[in-house]
C-alpha positions in Angstrom: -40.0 -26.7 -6.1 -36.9 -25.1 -7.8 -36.9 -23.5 -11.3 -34.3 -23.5 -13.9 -33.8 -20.8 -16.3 -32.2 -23.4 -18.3 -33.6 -26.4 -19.4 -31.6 -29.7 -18.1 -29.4 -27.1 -16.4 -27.0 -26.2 -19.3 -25.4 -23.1 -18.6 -24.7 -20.7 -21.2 -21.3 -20.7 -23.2 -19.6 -17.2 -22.9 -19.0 -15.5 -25.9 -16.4 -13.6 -25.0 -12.8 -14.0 -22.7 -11.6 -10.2 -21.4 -7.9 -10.6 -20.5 -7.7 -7.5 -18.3 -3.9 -6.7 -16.9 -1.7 -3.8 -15.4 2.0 -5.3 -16.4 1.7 -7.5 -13.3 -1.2 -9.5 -12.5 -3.8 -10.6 -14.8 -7.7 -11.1 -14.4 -10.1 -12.9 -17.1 -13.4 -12.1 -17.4 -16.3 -14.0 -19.3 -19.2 -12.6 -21.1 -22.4 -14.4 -23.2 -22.9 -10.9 -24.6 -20.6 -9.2 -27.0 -22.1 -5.7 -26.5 -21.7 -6.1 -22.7 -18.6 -7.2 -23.0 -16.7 -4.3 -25.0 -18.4 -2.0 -22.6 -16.4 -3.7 -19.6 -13.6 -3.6 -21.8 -13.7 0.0 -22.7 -14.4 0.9 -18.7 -11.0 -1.0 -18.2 -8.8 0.5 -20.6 -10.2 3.9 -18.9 -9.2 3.1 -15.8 -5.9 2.3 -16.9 -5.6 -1.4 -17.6 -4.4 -3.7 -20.8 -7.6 -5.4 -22.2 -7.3 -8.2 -24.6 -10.5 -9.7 -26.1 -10.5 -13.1 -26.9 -13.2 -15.6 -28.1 -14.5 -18.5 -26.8 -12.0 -20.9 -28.6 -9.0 -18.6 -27.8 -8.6 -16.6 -30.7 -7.7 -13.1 -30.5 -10.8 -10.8 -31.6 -9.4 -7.0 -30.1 -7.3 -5.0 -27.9 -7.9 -1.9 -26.0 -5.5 0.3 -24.6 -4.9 1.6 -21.3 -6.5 5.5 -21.1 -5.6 6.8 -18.2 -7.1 10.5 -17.2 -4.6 13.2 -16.5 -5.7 14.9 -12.8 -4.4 18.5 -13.3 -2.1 19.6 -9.9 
C-alpha cells in the first residue's frame, strides 16, 4: 500500500523562485519555505554568485550580492 504525504497528491506550491547566476549561466531554485530559502541565497552570494529572489508569481522580492572571500597569497 503506498502513502501520500499529501492528500489527493497535490504537491506543494513553492514560495520562493532563487535566480542564482555567475554573468554566464543561470540556475533557478524553488523553495515552500521562505527562511530556507534566504539561507540558500545567502550561501550563494558567499560563494560568489548573483542571487535574485523572486516570488511565486514572478515579482521581484530581493537581491543578494556576490561575496566572494579574499585567500591571502
Amino acid at each position: 500500500m503506498t502513502t501520500r504525504s499529501h492528500s489527493q497528491g497535490h504537491s506543494e506550491s513553492p514560495l520562493v523562485l532563487l535566480r542564482v547566476s555567475d554573468g554566464t549561466f543561470h540556475m533557478h531554485r524553488s523553495f515552500s519555505d521562505f527562511e530556507r530559502a534566504i539561507h540558500s541565497a545567502e550561501a550563494y552570494a558567499g560563494a560568489g554568485f548573483n542571487v535574485a529572489m523572486i516570488s511565486a508569481t514572478g515579482r521581484f522580492l530581493m537581491g543578494f550580492d556576490p561575496r566572494r572571500q579574499r585567500v591571502a597569497v
